[in-house]
C-alpha positions, 0 to 999 in steps of 0.5 A, spaced: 500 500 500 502 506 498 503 512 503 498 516 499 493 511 498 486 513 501 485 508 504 488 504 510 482 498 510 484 491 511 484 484 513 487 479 519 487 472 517 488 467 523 491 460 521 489 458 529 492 450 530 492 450 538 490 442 539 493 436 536 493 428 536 501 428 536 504 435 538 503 438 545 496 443 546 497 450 545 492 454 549 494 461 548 494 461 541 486 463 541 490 469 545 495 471 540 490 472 535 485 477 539 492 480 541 494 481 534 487 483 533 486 489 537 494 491 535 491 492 528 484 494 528 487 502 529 490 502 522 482 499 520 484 492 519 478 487 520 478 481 523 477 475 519 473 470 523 477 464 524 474 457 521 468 453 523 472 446 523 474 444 529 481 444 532 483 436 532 479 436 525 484 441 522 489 437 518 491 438 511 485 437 507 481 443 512 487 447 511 487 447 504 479 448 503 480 454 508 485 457 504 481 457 497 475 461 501 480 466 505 476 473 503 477 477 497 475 483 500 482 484 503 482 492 502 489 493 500 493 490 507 492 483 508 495 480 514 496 472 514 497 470 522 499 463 523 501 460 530 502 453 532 508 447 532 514 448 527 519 443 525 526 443 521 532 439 520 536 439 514 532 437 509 525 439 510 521 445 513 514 444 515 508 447 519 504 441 522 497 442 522 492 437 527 494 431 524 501 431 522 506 425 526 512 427 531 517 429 527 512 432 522 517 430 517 518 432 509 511 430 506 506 430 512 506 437 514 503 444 511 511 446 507 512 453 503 511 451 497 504 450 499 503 456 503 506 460 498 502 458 492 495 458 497 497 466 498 499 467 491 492 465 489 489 468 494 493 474 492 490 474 485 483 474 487 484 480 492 487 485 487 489 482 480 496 487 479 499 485 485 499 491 489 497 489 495 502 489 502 502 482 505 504 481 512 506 474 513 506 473 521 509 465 522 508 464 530 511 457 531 518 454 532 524 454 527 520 458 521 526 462 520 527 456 515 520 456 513 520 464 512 527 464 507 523 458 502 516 462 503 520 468 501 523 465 495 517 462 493 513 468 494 518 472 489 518 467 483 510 466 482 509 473 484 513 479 482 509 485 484 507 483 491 509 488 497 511 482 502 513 483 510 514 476 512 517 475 520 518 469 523 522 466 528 529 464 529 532 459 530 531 456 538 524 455 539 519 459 540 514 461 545 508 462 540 505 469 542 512 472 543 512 475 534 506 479 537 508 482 544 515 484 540 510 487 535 506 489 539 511 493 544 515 497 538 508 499 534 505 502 542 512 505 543 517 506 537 510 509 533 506 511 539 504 518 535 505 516 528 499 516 523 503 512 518 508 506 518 512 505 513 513 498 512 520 498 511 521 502 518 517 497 521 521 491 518 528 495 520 526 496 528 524 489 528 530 487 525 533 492 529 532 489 536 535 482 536 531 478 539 531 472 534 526 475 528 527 473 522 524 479 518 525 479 510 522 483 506 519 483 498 519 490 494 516 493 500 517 501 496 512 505 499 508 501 503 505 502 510 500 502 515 496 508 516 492 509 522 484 509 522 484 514 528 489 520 529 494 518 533 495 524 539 501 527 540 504 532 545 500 528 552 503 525 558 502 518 556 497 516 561 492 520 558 494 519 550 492 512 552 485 514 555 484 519 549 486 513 544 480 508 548 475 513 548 476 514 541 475 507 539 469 506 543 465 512 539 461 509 533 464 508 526 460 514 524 464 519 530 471 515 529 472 519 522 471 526 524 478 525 527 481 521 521 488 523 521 486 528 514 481 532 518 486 532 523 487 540 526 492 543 530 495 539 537 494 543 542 498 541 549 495 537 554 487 535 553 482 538 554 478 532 555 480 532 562 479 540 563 476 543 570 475 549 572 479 556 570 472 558 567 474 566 569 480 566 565 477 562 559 471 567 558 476 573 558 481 569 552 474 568 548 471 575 548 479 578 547 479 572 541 471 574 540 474 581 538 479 580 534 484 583 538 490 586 534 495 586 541 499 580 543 495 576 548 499 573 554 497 568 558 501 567 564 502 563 571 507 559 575 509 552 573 504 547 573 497 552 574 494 549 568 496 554 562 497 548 557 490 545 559 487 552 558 490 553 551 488 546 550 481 546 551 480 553 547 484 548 540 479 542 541 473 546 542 475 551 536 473 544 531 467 544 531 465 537 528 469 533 533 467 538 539 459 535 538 462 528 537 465 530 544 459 532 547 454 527 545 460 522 547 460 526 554 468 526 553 468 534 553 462 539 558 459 544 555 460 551 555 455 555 559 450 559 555 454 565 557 460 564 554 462 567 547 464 563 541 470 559 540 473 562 534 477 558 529 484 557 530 488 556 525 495 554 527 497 553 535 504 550 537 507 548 543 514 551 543 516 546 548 525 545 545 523 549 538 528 554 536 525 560 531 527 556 525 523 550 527 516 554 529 516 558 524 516 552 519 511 548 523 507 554 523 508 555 515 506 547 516 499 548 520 498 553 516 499 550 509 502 556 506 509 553 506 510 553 498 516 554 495 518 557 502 520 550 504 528 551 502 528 558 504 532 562 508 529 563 515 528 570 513 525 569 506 519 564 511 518 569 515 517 575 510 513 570 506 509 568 512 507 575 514 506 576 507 501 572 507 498 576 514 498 582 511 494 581 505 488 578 509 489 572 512 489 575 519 490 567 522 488 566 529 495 563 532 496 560 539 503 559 542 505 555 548 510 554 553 514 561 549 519 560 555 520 553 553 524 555 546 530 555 545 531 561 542 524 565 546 525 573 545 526 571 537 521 567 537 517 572 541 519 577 536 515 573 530 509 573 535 510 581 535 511 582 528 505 577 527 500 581 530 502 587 527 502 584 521 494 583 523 494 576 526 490 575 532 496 571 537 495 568 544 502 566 548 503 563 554 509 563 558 511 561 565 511 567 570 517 570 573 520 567 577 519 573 583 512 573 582 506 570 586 501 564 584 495 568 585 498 574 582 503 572 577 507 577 572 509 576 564 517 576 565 520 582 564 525 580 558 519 577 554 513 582 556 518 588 552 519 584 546 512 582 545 511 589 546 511 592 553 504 595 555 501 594 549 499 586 551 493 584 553 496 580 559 491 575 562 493 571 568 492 564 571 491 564 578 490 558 583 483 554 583 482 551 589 476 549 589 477 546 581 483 543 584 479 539 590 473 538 584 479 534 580 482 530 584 475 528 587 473 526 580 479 522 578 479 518 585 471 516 586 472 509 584 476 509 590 470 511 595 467 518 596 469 518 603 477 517 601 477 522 595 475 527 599 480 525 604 485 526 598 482 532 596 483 536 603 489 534 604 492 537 596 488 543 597 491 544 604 499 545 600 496 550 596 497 546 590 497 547 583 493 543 578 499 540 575 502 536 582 494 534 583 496 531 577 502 527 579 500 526 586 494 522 584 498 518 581 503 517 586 497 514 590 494 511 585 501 507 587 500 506 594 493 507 596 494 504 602 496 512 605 489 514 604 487 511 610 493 513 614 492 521 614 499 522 617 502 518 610 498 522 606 500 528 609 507 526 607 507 524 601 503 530 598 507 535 601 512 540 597 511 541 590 510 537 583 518 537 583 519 534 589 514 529 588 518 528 581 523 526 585 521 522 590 517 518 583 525 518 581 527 515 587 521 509 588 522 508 581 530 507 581 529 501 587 524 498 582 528 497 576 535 500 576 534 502 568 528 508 571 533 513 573 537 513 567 532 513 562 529 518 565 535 523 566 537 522 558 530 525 556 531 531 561 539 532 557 536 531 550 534 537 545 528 539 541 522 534 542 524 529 545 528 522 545 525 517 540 526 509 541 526 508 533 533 505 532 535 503 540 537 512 541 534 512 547 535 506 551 542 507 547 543 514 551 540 510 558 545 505 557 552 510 556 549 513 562 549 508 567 557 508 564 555 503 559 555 497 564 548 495 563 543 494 557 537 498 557 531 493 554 525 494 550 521 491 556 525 496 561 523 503 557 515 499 555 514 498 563 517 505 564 513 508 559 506 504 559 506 503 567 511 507 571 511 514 570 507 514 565 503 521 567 511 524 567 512 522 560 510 526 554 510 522 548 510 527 542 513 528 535 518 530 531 521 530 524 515 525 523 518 520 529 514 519 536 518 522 540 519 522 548 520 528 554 519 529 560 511 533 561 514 539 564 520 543 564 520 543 572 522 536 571 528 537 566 531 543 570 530 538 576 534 533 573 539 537 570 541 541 576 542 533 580 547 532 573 554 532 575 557 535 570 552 537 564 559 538 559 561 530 561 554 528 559 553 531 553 560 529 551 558 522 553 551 523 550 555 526 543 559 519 543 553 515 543 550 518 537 557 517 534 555 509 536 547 510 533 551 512 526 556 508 525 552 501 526 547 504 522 546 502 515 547 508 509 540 506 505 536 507 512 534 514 513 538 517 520 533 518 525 531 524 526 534 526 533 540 523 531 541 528 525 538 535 528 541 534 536 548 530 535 550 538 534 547 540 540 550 535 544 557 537 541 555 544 542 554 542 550 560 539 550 564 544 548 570 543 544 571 537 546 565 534 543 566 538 536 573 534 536 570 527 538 565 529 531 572 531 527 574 524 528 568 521 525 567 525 519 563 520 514 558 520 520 558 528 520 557 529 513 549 524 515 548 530 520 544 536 518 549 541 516 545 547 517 544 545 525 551 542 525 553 550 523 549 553 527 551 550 534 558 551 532 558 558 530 554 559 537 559 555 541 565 554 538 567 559 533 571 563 537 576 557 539 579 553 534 575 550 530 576 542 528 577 541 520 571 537 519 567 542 522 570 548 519 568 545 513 561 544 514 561 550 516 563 554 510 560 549 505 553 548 508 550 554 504 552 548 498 550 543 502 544 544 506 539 541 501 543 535 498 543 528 500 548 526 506 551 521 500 553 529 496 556 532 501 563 529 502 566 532 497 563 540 498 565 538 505 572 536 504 573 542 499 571 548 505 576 544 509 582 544 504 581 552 502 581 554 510 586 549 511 590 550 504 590 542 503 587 537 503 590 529 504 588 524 499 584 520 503 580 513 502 573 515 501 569 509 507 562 512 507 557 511 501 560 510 494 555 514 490 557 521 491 558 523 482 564 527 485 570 526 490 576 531 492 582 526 491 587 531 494 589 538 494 595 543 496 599 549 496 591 553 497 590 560 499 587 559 507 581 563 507 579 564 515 573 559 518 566 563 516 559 562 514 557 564 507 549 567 507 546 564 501 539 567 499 542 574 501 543 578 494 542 586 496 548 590 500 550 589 506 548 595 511 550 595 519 555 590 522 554 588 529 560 586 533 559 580 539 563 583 545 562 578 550 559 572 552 553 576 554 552 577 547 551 584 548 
């Protein structure tokens, strides 16, 4: 199936052998199934019944039978799930069915052939030209053999066929393990994702070690897209909860949130929104007057600002807002309240530089254009263009102070609303202010346009909190809510820690009858209540603390499981004495600390974070030394590339933030680059350059990196394997030669610098592509403060 067909519809066929007359029974396998099943069913595969022939009665001729009336309305997926015993030797491969002996032996068995053929027909029934994705899944011991022969089978009779066959290796088996391996890395590795191509999934399988054999036929294209948007920018506790509420809505509701009529995120979810009336009554009459001031909205960490915004995003979509509303997930708003206007882009600017909010503005917007390769001020100028000639977008941005670069982005925002955009910002209050009485900080508010800005702030709810708390603790019992309420209510807390304290009695709900424990245990803050998770957390499973240090010292949005990056940095570090598993970061993820964890996305990869920057500051203080860290992080990236293979595309984090780690690290991480240069030339030139003219431009700059540096207006928008020789030629002209070299990374660059010598040096600088009017004023750096 391709990435842009219309339709992600398919079908699961279950070849279920759980009971035998010569082989042990096999009880769970029913289970497997349903497992499979329910993992498909979000990218709108539909289960297949099994067949009505009796288990024991399941030999060679039923298996033949049912093979001839599998569906032909397969959609364009088909999935052909068999599980049961297998068995191999040296000269023969076989599948038993019900009634075959033990051992099966060459001719009493289902072998390849026969199964390949029963595909291919079936093939030929669904779609006549081939093209069609087939997953074969073969859940039985030995039949990594079994799926070599299928695979050779498969690609002499059937020349068009998209195949991704999987299959055990070669010690046994527990029938059941390919789905939970499936299951784990689709939930973590592309938990935000709305597609998968079929060649990520083959690799990160592949990837993993676990004794799979997966192979591959002509896959191109192919992936599975997802029924429902998957959301993303959520902690993964309530992604979780929004992702079941979804699927239990009629099929006739479930399209309203296809990934194609997907709008813009939006932060938290509004789903679980409680209180704040006054303030959100203020935002829709400002947003209802279509104010040409910047809206600020403000309060101190954890007060709920995220939530705000992210209720006024989900209520603006109108069609899904009425779903919600019949569904119960979402409160109607009083008679009262002004119209919720329409939003037409909101982003979270959480770990985003001014180069990144403003293509992903231009991305919501859908006005990128040819605007896509340009020069950041070539955007902005088209996107303000675009404001002042009558489009007069509504735009949210969240967690302003959350940017890598947050007076240049504000900024923009400022420029935006006088552009004629209608723009709302929310930050957190200055350090030096008060809950209930909460300040823009000083720095931002002028750039954003000093007293012209609306500024509306978010003060503490006590009595919305106490109603929160009450209403995700009454299973629990009423009298042991209240008691849980009080007792927050009593610390004067903010909503964010009677997020996470409810949580942490979730964990132990024995202290809700023990007021001296849960006095205890809900005192403080929401930090303070992080680091006790740490800590708990830690004496569980000695890979938590790592893991989760390694998501507050990475960059952007966060760090994936596509291609081991995360379990990689965990495991460099605990000083690369332990292994970090899959199961360490699903148990984390899913169970453990699932509210402290946002899964989001980045560069179209499911990524992960901490849900708040309060966390990140409180694992980077606890840091060590954050220079020796990032060195350690920046070697380990180094590691991530090295193995990885060239035709597979580096994952996003690894090509934007090797850099900034090397930037953090500085000058030692810059040289531990220098020594690698074919993984340099893998890396984004243009983040490569922009960290080093930031952190390392003043020193000596190491030859790989100055050539990257002076090269990149070239090589920004060529393809990693085009790269080496412009690279390789910056360098030579600042450094007036260049060693003739053995070229060890991809061979198919049309050209090579071979050598060169005796060149006038030039000093180490950044070329300014696009910019072709003079050069009017010169601003000089001074000092480290930049001023």
């Amino acid at each position: 199936m391709d990435s842009d067909s219309d339709s992600g519809r398919g079908v699961l066929i279950p070849v279920i052998l759980n009971r035998y007359a010569h082989h042990d029974h096999l009880p769970n396998a029913r289970a497997h199934w349903e497992r499979l099943a329910a993992l498909l069913a979000d990218f709108g595969i539909s289960n297949a019944p099994d067949w009505r022939t009796p288990m024991l009665e399941r030999g060679g001729d039923a298996i033949q039978e049912y093979c001839a009336v599998w569906p032909a309305d397969s959609g364009t997926v088909g999935v052909l799930y068999w599980v049961g015993h297998g068995q191999a030797t040296r000269s023969w491969v076989s599948l038993a069915h019900a009634k075959s002996p033990n051992p099966i032996g060459a001719r009493a068995g289902v072998d390849p052939e026969f199964l390949a053929a029963a595909i291919e027909r079936w093939m030929r029934r669904c779609e006549p030209d081939g093209h069609h994705l087939l997953i074969v899944i073969v859940d039985a011991c030995k039949s990594n053999r079994f799926v070599q022969r299928l695979a050779a089978s498969l690609d002499e009779i059937h020349a068009n066929a998209k195949l991704l066959l999987i299959g055990a290796g070669d010690d046994s088996v527990i029938p059941g393990r390919i789905v939970e391996v499936l299951d784990a890395v689709i939930a973590q590795a592309f938990k935000t994702a709305d597609d998968i191509p079929a060649t990520l999934l083959l690799h990160e399988l592949d990837q993993l070690g676990l004794d799979l054999d997966v192979r591959n036929l002509r896959l191109g294209t192919a992936a599975l897209h997802r029924s429902i948007s998957a959301p993303s920018g959520l902690p993964v506790d309530l992604h979780n909860e929004v992702v079941r509420a979804l699927s239990q809505l009629p099929e006739s509701d479930r399209r309203h949130f296809a990934p194609k009529v997907k709008s813009s995120e939006g932060g938290e979810t509004a789903w679980f929104y409680q209180g704040r009336t006054l303030e959100r009554m203020h935002l829709l009459q400002l947003l209802g007057d279509r104010s040409t001031q910047p809206i600020v909205l403000t309060g101190v960490a954890g007060s709920g600002k995220s939530a705000l915004l992210g209720d006024l995003v989900i209520r603006s979509r109108g069609d899904q807002t009425a779903v919600l509303l019949r569904a119960g997930l979402l409160e109607a708003l009083p008679p009262e309240a002004p119209s919720v206007p329409k939003i037409d882009a909101a982003l979270n600017l959480a770990g985003l530089g001014l180069t990144d909010a403003v293509e992903e503005l231009l991305d919501q917007l859908g006005i990128g254009g040819t605007q896509t390769h340009g020069l950041v001020s070539q955007k902005i100028d088209h996107l303000l263009y675009t404001q002042a000639a009558g489009d007069r977008s509504t735009l949210i941005f969240d967690a302003l102070d959350e940017s890598t670069e947050p007076l240049a982005v504000a900024n923009l925002i400022r420029m935006l609303a006088m552009s004629g955009a209608q723009v709302l910002a929310a930050c957190r209050a200055d350090v030096g202010s008060s809950a209930d009485a909460p300040e823009v900080p000083t720095a931002l508010r002028e750039v954003l346009g000093g007293d012209d800005c609306i500024v509306v702030p978010v003060k503490r709810d006590g009595e919305a909190i106490q109603s929160y708390v009450t209403r995700r603790l009454i299973h629990l019992g009423a009298e042991r809510a209240r008691l849980a309420a009080e007792a927050i209510h009593a610390v004067g807390a903010q909503f964010l820690h009677a997020r996470v304290a409810i949580f942490e009695i979730l964990q132990d709900v024995g202290v809700l009858d023990d007021p001296e424990a849960l006095r205890r245990l809900v005192s403080g803050d929401h930090v303070s209540l992080f680091l006790g998770a740490v800590h708990r957390l830690a004496a569980l499973n000695p890979s938590s603390e790592p893991l989760l240090r390694a998501l507050a010292l990475s960059y952007g949005k966060g760090l994936p499981v596509l291609g081991g990056t995360w379990s990689a940095f965990a495991s460099r570090l605990m000083g690369g004495t332990f292994s970090v598993s899959s199961s360490d970061i699903e148990n984390l993820v899913e169970v453990a600390a699932a509210p402290y964890i946002i899964a989001d996305r980045e560069g179209g990869q499911t990524c992960y974070r901490l849900a708040h920057r309060s966390f990140v500051d409180a694992l980077r203080r606890s840091t060590e030394d954050r220079r020796v860290a990032d060195l350690i992080l920046t070697d380990a990236c180094l590691d991530l590339l090295r193995g990885r293979d060239i035709d597979v595309a580096v994952p996003h984090y690894l090509e934007q933030y090797t850099s900034a780690h090397a930037a953090g690290s500085s000058p030692e991480g810059w040289w531990h680059l220098d020594r690698d240069p074919t993984s340099c030339d893998r890396l984004n030139p243009t983040a490569v350059a922009r960290d080093a003219m930031r952190t390392v431009f003043r020193e000596r700059v190491p030859p790989t990196i100055a050539g990257i540096i002076g090269s990149v207006h070239q090589t920004r928008l060529l393809p990693p394997n085009e790269r080496r020789a412009l690279r390789r030629w910056a360098e030579a002209m600042q450094t007036g030669s260049a060693k003739e070299t053995v070229q060890t990374g991809p061979a198919s660059s049309a050209i090579s610098l071979q050598w060169a010598r005796s060149l006038p040096r030039t000093p180490v600088h950044l070329s300014l592509a696009g910019h072709t009017s003079g050069i009017r004023a010169i601003g000089l750096r001074t000092d480290k403060t930049e001023q």
